[in-house]
C-alpha positions as CSV (number, residue, x, y, z in Angstrom):
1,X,0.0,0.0,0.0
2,X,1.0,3.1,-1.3
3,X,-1.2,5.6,-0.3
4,X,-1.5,6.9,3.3
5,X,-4.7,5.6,5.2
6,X,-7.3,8.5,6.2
7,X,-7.4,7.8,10.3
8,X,-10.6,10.1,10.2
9,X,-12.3,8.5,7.3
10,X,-11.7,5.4,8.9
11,X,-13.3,5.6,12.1
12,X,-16.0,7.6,10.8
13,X,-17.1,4.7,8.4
14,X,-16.4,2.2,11.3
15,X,-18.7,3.8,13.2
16,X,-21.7,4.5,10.7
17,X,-21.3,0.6,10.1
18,X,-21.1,-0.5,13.6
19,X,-24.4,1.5,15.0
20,X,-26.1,2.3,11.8
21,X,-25.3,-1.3,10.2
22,X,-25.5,-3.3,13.0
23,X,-22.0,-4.9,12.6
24,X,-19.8,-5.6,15.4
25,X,-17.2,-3.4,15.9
26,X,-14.9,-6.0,14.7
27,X,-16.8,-6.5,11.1
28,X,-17.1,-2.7,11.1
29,X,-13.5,-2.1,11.2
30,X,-12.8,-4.6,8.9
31,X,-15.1,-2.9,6.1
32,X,-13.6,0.3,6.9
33,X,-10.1,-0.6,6.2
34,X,-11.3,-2.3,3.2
35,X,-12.8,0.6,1.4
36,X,-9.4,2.2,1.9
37,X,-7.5,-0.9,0.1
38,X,-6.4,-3.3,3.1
39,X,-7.3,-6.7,3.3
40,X,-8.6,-6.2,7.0
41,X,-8.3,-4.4,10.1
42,X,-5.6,-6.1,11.6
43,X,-3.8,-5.2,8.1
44,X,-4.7,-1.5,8.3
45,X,-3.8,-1.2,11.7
46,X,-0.3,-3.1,11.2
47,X,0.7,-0.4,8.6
48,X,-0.3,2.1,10.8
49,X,1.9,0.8,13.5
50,X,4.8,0.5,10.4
51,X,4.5,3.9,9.9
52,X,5.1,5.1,13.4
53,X,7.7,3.2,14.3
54,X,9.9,3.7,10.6
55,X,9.0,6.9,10.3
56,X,8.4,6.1,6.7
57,X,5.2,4.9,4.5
58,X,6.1,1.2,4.3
């Protein structure tokens, strides 16, 4: 992944799909960081934690 995930745009759709949806927090996350390109939340938030610690987009 190229591109820089939007935090913001992440929760916000997270959240829509967890109390508007009905999803679990879990499902909803995993939509969320699928619309931005991951395979998966635990993907998404693995890059994220990339990026902090290299200081670089991975």
């Amino acid at each position: 992944m190229s591109r820089i995930p939007d935090i913001d745009a992440f929760e916000e759709r997270a959240a829509i799909a967890e109390y508007d949806g009905g999803l679990s927090r879990h499902e909803a996350e995993n939509l969320a960081a699928q619309a931005q390109g991951f395979t998966d939340a635990d993907a998404y938030w693995q890059w994220l934690a990339d990026y902090v610690v290299k200081r670089r987009v991975p």
